[in-house]
N, C-alpha and C positions, 0 to 999 in steps of 0.2 A: 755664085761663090758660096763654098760652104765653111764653115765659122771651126778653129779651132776651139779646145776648151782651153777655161783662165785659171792659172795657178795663182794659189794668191796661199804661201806658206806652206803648208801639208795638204790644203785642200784643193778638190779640185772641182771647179764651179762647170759643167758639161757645155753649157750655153753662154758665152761669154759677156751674159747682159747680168749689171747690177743693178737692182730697183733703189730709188734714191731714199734717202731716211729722211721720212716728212712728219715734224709733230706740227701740233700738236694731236696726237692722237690719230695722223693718216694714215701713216702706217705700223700698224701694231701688229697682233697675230694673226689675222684674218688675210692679211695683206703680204707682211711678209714670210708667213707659212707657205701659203701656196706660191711662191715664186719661187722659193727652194725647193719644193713639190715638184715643179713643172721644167725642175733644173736650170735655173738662173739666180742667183744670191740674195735671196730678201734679207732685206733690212729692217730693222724695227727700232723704230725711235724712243728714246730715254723721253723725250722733253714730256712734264707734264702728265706723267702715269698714276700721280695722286686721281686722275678725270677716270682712271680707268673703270669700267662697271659700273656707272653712273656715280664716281666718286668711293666706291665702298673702302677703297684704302687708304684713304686721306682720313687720319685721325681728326684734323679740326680744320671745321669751316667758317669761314668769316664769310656775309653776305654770299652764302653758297657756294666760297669759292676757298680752294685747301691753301689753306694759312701759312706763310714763311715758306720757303724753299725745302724744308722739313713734310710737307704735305703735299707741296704741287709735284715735285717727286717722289714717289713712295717707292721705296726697296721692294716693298711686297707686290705692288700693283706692276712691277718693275721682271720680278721672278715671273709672277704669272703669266703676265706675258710672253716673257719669251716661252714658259714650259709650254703653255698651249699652243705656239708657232712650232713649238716640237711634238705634237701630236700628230696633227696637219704633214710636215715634211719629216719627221723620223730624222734618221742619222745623217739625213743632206746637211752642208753646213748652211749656215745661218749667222749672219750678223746683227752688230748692234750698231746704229750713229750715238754720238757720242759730242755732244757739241764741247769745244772747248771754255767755249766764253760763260758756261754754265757756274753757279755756285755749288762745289763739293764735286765738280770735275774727277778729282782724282778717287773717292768715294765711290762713286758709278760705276766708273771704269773697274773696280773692286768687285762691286755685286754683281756686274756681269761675267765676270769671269769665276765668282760661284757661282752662277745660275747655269754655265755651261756654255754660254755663247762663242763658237768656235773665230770667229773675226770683231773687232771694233775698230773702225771709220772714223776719225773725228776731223772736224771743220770748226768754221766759226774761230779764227786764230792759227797761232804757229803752237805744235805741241810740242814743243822740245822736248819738254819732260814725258811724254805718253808712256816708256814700259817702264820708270817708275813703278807705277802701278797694277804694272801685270808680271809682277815679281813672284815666283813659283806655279807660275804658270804658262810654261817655256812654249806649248802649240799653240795657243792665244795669237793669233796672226796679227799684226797693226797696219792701218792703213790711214796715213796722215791724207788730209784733201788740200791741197795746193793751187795756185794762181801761176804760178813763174816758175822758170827754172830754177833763178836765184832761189824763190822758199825753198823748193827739193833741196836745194844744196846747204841751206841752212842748217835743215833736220838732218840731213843724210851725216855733215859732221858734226854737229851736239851729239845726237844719238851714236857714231861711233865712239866719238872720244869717253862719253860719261856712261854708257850702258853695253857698250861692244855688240852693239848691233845694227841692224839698219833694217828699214819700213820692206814689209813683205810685198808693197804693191802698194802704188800712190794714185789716188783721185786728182783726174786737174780738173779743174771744175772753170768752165769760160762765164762770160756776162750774161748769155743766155737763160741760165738756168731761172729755177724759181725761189723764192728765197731772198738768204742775204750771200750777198756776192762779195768776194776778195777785192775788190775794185772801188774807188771812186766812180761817183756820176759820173765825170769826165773821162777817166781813164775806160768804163766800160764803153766807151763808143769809138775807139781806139783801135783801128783794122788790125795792129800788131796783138792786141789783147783778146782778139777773137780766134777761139775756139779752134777753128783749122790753121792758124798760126802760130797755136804754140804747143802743138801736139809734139813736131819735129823737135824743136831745141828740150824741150823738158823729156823725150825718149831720148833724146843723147847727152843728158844730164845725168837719166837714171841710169844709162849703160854705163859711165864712168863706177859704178858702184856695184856693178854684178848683175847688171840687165833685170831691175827693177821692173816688173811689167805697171803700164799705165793705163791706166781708166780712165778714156775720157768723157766728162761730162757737161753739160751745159747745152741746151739746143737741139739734142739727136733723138729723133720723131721717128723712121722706118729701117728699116734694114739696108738703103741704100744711104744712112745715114752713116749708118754702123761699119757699111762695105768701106765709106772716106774714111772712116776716122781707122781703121786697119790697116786701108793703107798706107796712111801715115804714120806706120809704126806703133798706133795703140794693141794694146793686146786684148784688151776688152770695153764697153761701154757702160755707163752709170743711166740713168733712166728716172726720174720720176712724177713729172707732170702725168706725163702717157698712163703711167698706172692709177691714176685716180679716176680714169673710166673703165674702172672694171665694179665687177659687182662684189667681189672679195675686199676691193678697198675698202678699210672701217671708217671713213670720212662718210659725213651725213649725206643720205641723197641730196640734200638743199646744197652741199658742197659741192656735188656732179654738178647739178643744175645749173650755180651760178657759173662754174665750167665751162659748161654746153652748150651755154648761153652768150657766153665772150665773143666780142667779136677782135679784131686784131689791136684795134685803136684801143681798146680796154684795158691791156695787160700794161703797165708802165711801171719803171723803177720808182720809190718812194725813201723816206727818212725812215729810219728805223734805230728805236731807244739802245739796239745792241752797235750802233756805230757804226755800219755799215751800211749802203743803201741795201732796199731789200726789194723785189720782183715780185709786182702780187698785180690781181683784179682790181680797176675799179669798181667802187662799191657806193655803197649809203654812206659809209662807215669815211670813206675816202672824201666826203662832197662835205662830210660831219667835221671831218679833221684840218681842212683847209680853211673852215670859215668860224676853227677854233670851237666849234659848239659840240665836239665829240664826250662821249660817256667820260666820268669823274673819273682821274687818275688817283688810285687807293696805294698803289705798290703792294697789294694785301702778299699776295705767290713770293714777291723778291729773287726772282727766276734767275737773270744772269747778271752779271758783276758788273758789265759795262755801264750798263743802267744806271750805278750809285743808289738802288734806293728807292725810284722812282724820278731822280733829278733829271735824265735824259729822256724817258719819258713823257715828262713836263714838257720839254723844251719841244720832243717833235708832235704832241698832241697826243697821244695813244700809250696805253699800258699794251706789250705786245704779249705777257700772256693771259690777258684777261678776253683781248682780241681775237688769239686763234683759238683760246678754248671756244668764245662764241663762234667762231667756224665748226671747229669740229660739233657742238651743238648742234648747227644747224640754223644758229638768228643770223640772218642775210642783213639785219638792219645793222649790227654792231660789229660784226664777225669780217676778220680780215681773212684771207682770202689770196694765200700765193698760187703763183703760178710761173712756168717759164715762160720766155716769149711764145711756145707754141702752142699755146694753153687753148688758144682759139680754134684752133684745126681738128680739136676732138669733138665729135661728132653722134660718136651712139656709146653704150656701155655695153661692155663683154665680159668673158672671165678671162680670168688670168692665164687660161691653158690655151684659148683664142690668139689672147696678145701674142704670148709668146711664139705660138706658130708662124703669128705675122710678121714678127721682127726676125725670125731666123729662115722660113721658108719664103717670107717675101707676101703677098696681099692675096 
């Protein structure tokens, strides 16, 4: 089978795979340069760009780490980014993730659309309000990520009634993925809420509105993963466990490692301070958190809203960005550690022009 290309607004993506936006720090320009390079959509993550360059644009640091949500994001560290993913892939488009549940949300989504980012992605919540913010800048494509039909149909009317327009192309994202997930513990173990069940009803969700194309993601590992999920009416796939063994991913080798390392029993959903359960490795960090003895919760970054503060934090034992900065670091003893459920099945590291040939011409 060979793979149509994905429209997603005026762009046109050749390869209809999206690399998934993984902060802290997994995929930035390294990562998502060369997937729009190789002709499939890189992504690059907002979260945590003050870490960028071993911190150089995080104005202040407390205990080494960038102070207030003023630091652990940095506009600057934020541009550079993307302009060096535009080195790498040129005039290919390129996107941003854009988490919702962040603090100064609609700020971000602001600076990426000075910096030039032709697409923004955002999960983690409902964006009713997303083009708000990408107000005089009409090719800016959006692409809300969704759980249900029901959320599409949410956005689809806020966003007509209040802004006269509608998502150029929607992420469903199943329990599989890695991360935090749209779901309850309970509800992600729920045959309806899996992945190849709700590809059909949210494509014929998004047809009621002008044949929205849908991305589906969560769980799709090969090309004969990609071949089910077309058939069922997706028009492209989202991707991003699979790209953290390549050698372009900016995640620390010790982040391959604990990867490549996993075996299936390892990967399990957890508590997560943004309110959602989240999909990672177990870890050091994991065995620290359960028996209460995990690293001081400081709130120094004050990264997303859900949190309060550090108060949710507290309660499920872990600061989650002081955790995946130590991943993208590289300390295995403190550093969390996502992953999808198929996080186990990766095996060797390649590039990024390897993958891609495997998911579209097959192994």
């Amino acid at each position: 089978m060979s793979f149509k290309s994905l429209k997603i607004g005026k762009y046109i993506i050749d390869k209809p795979v999206v690399q998934g936006g993984m902060g802290v720090g997994i995929s930035w320009d390294g990562l998502a340069g060369n997937v729009s390079k190789e002709g499939g959509l890189g992504v690059v993550s907002s979260v945590g760009t003050g870490y960028y360059e071993d911190k150089a644009y995080a104005q202040k640091l407390v205990s080494n780490r960038p102070l207030s949500e003023a630091n652990f994001y940095s506009k600057e560290g934020f541009d550079k980014i993307i302009q060096n993913a535009r080195k790498i892939c040129g005039d290919k488009p390129l996107a941003a993730n854009i988490l919702y549940a962040i603090n100064g949300y609609g700020d971000v989504v602001r600076n990426a659309c000075e910096s030039g980012i032709d697409i923004i992605i955002t999960g983690a919540g409902l964006p009713t309000n997303m083009p708000e913010f990408t107000e005089g800048y009409p090719d800016v494509a959006l692409v809300p990520i969704v759980s249900s039909a029901k959320a599409l149909k949410i956005i689809c009317k806020r966003w007509q009634k209040r802004y006269n327009r509608l998502p150029d192309a929607v992420v469903l994202e199943g329990p599989k993925s890695g991360g935090h997930q749209g779901f309850t513990y309970e509800q992600c173990k729920l045959p309806q809420n899996q992945l190849e069940n709700l590809v059909s009803p949210v494509v014929e969700e998004a047809s009621k509105w002008g044949d929205i194309p849908v991305i589906a993601a969560g769980g799709v590992w090969d090309k004969s993963d990609i071949e089910e999920m077309m058939a069922l009416g997706a028009s492209g796939v989202q991707m991003g466990t699979r790209f953290i063994g390549t050698h372009e991913c900016d995640a620390h080798d010790n982040f391959k490692t604990v990867l490549l390392n996993a075996k299936k029993d390892d990967i399990k959903l957890m508590g997560s301070p943004v309110g959602y359960p989240a999909q990672g490795i177990v870890t050091n960090l994991t065995h620290l958190v359960e028996k209460r003895e995990g690293p001081a919760i400081k709130c120094i970054s004050n990264c997303v809203s859900p949190c309060n503060r550090g108060v949710e934090a507290k309660e499920v034992g872990f600061c989650i960005a002081d955790r995946l900065s130590d991943a993208f670091m590289g300390n295995t003893e403190t550093g969390l550690f996502f992953s999808g459920t198929n996080g186990y099945r990766l095996n060797e590291i390649i590039s990024v022009k390897e993958l891609m040939n495997k998911l579209i011409q097959g192994e």
